[in-house]
C-alpha positions in Angstrom: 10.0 55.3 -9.0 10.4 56.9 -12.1 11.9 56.3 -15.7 13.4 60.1 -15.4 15.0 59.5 -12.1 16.8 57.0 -14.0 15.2 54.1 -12.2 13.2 51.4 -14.3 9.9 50.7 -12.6 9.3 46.5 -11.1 6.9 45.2 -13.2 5.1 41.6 -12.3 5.8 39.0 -14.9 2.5 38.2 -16.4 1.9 34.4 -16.8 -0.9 34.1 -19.4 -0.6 30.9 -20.2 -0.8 29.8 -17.0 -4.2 31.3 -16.3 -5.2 30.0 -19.5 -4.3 26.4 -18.4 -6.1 27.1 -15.2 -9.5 28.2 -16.6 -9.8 25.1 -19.7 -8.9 22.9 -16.5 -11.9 24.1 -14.5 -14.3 24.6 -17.7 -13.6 20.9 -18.2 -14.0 19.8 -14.6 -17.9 21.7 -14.7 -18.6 19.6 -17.7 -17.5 16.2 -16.2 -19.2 17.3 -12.5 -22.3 18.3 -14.4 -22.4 15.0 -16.4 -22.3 13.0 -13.4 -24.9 15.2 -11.6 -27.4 15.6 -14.6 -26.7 11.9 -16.6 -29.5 9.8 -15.3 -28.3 6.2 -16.6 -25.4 6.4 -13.5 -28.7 6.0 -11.2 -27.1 7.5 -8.3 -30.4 6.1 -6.1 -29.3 2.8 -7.0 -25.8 3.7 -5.5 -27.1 5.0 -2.5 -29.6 1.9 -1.8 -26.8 -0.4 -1.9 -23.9 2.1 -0.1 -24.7 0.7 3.2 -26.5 -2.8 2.7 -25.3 -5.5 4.6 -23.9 -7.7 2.0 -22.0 -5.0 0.9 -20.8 -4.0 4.4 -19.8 -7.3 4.4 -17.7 -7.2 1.6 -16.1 -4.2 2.8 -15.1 -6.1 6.4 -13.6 -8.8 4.8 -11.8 -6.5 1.7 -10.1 -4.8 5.0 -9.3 -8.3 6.9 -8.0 -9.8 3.9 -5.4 -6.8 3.8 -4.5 -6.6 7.5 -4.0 -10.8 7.3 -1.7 -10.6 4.0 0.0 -7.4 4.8 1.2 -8.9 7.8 2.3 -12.1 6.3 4.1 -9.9 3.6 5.5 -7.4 6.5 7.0 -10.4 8.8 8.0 -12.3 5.4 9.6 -9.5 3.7 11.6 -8.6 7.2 13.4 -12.6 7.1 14.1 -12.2 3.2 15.8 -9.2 3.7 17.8 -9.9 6.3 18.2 -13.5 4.6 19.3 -11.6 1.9 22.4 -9.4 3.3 23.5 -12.5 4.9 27.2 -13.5 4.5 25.9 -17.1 4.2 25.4 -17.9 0.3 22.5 -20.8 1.0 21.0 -18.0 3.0 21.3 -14.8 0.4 20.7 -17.1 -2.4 17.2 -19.0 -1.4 16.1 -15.3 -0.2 17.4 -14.2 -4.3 15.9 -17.0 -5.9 12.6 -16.1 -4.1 12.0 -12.6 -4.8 13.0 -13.3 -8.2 10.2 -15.9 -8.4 7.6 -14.2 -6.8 8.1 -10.3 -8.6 8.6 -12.2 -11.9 5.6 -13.8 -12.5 1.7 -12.0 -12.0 -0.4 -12.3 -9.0 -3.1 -13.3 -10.5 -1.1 -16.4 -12.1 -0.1 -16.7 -8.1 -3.6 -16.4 -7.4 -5.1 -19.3 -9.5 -1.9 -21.6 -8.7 -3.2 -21.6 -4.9 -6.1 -22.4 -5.4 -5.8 -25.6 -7.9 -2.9 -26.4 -6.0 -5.1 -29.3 -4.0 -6.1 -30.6 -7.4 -2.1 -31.9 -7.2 -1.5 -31.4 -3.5 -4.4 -33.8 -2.0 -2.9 -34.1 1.9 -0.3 -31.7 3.9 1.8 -33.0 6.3 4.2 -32.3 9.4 7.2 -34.4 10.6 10.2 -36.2 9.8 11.4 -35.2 6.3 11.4 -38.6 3.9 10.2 -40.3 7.4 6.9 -40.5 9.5 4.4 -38.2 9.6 3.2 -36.9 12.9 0.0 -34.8 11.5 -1.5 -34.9 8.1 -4.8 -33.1 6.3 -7.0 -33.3 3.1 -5.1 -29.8 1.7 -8.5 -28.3 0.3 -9.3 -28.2 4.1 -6.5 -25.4 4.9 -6.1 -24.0 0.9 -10.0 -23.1 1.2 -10.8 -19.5 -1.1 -9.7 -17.3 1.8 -6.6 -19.6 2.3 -5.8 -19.4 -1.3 -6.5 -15.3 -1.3 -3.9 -15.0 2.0 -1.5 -17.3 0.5 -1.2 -15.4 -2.8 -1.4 -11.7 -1.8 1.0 -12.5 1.0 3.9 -14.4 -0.3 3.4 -11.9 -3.1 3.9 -8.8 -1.0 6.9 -10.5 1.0 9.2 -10.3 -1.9 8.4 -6.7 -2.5 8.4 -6.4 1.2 11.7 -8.0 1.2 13.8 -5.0 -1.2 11.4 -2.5 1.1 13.2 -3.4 4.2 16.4 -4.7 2.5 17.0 -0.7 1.2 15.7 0.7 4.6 18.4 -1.7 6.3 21.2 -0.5 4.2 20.8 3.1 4.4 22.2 3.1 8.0 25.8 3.9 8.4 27.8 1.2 9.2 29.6 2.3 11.7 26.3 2.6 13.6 27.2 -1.5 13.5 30.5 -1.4 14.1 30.3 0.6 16.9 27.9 -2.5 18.3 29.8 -4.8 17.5 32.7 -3.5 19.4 30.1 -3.3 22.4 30.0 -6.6 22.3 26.1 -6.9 20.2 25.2 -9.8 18.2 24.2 -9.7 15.0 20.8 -10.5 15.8 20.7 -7.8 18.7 22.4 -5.5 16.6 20.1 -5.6 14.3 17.2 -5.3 16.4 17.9 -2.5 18.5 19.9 -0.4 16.2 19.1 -0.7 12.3 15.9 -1.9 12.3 14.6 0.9 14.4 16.7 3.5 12.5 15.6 2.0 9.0 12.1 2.9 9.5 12.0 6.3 8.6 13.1 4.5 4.9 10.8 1.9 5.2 7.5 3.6 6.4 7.0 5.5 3.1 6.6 2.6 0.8 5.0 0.8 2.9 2.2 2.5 3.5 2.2 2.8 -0.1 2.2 -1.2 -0.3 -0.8 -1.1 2.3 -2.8 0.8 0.0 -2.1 -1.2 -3.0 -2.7 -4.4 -0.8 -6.6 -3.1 -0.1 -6.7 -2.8 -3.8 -5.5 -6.0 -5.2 -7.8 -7.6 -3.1 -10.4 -6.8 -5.8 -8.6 -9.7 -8.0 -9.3 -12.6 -5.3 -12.7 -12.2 -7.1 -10.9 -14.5 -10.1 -10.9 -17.9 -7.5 -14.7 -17.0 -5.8 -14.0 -15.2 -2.7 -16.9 -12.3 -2.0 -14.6 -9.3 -0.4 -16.2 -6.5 -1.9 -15.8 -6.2 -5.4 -17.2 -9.5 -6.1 -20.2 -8.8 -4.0 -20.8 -5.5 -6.0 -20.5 -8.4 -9.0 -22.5 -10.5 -7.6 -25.4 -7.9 -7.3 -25.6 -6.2 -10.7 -25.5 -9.5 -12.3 -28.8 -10.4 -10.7 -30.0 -6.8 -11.1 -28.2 -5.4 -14.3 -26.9 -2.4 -12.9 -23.5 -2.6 -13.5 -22.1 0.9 -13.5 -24.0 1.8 -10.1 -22.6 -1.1 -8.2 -19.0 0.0 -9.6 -19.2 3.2 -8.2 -20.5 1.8 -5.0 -17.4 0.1 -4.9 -15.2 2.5 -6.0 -16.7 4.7 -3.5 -15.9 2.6 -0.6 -12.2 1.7 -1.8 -11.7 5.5 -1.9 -13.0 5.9 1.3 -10.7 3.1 2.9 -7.4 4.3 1.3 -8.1 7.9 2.2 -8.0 6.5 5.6 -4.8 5.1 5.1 -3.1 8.1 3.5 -4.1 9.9 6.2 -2.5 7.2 8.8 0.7 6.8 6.8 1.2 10.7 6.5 0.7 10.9 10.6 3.0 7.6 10.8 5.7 9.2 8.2 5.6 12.3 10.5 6.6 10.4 13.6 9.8 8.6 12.2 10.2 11.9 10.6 11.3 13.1 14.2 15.0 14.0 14.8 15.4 14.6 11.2 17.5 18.1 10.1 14.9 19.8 8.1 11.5 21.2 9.9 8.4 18.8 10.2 5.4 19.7 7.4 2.6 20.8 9.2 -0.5 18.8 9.6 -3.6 19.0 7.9 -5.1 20.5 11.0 -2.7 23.1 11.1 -2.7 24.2 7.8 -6.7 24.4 8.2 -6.3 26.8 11.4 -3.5 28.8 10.4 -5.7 29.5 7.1 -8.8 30.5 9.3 -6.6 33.0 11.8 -7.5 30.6 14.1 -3.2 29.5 14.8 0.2 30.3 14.1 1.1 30.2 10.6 3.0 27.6 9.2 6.0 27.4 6.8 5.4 25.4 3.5 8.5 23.0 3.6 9.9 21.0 0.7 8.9 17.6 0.9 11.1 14.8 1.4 11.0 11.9 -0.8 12.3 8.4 0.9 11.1 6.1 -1.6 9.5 5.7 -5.3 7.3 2.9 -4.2 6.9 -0.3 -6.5 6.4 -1.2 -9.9 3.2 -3.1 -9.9 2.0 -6.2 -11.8 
């Protein structure tokens, strides 16, 4: 094409600025991976000695138990709130209210240290008859212990945040999805369990994985009330051997490990509710990685889909 055959010539839009943004980018990402490589005070030998010692192995195994235990108190918790909460009956919606308000209104680590002085008030816990005989009582510090304190906290915490999770997975099904059970003859109860709950979770997957991964890190602030999951191990040590930053980064490094692990599992478990949906799946990792090395078909970038904006955090 030609200018004297009357046809302009295509030109690609140049987009200096872009390439200029690029390159200060990676000129400032040599200077930070050269000062971590080259700065000897980070003592990366000291971070190595102590990546895989057993106390902090320890640490680790009960960082990752405290989250499975709470995260399942806050999962099974935040499923009764919710459904508490759309309930016609007002004692019902308004104790499930009146709990979520309490809980996301004042910080988990006030939560935290109200567990565990609560035996300093709270000397004995007891089951029967209420204002009547007891048929089994305790000393309380006996069952609110450090960990009982830590799983108390973290999990009553998480239900009410749990609770909205669920509640906005539970509305987004069409109603007449229910109505059409209702008029089978369903229950409320089986209505709910074998036709919203199971559609819901394609809404209610996203943020939760993203509430799993914010679990494993708020365990760090159990360290406040004495229990060693693994940031107050990593404290623990580099008090006695004043090494502060390289037991950081030994922790840091095994946090990132553990929620790269769970990004990947929620991504895989977001795919499989994904199923059924209009738009295309997004291909895997694995896919991407042999369709860039000739190795498979290639794959079609798809627009992703956002479900949920997560939580607001304390």
């Amino acid at each position: 094409m030609t200018e004297r055959d009357g046809e302009v010539p295509v030109v690609p839009v140049r987009h200096p600025g872009r390439w200029l943004a690029a390159a200060v980018i990676l000129v400032l990402l040599a200077m930070l991976a050269h000062w971590f490589v080259a700065t000897k005070d980070l003592r990366w030998d000291v971070v190595w000695h102590y990546l895989f010692q057993p106390v902090i192995l320890t640490g680790v195994r009960r960082t990752v138990l405290l989250t499975l235990v709470a995260m399942a108190i806050g999962i099974a918790g935040g499923t009764v709130l919710a459904v508490m909460r759309l309930s016609p009956n007002p004692i019902l919606s308004g104790v499930s209210w009146l709990y979520i308000w309490f809980f996301r209104g004042t910080p988990l680590l006030v939560q935290l240290f109200f567990w565990f002085n609560l035996p300093a008030v709270l000397h004995s816990l007891s089951v029967g008859v209420p204002f009547g005989p007891s048929w089994f009582h305790t000393d309380s510090k006996a069952i609110i212990t450090q960990l009982g304190a830590a799983i108390l906290g973290l999990g009553l915490n998480e239900a009410a945040y749990m609770a909205e999770i669920v509640r906005a997975g539970i509305l987004s099904v069409d109603e007449g999805q229910v109505e059409a059970a209702q008029a089978l003859g369903m229950t409320s109860t089986l209505t709910m369990r074998r036709i919203v709950l199971p559609q819901s979770m394609r809404v209610i997957i996203p943020p939760t994985g993203n509430e799993l991964i914010s679990m494993l890190k708020n365990t760090s602030l159990v360290s406040v009330i004495g229990y060693t999951e693994l940031f107050y191990t990593a404290q623990i040590i580099y008090a006695r051997t004043f090494q502060p930053i390289p037991l950081l980064i030994t922790a840091s490094l095994w946090y990132l490990f553990m929620t790269s692990l769970l990004t990947g599992g929620q991504y895989y478990v977001e795919r499989y509710y994904a199923r059924g949906l209009t738009h295309a799946l997004p291909p895997t990792p694995l896919q991407r990685i042999r369709a860039r090395l000739g190795l498979g078909p290639p794959v079609k970038a798809t627009p992703p889909v956002i479900l949920s904006t997560g939580r607001e955090h304390n």
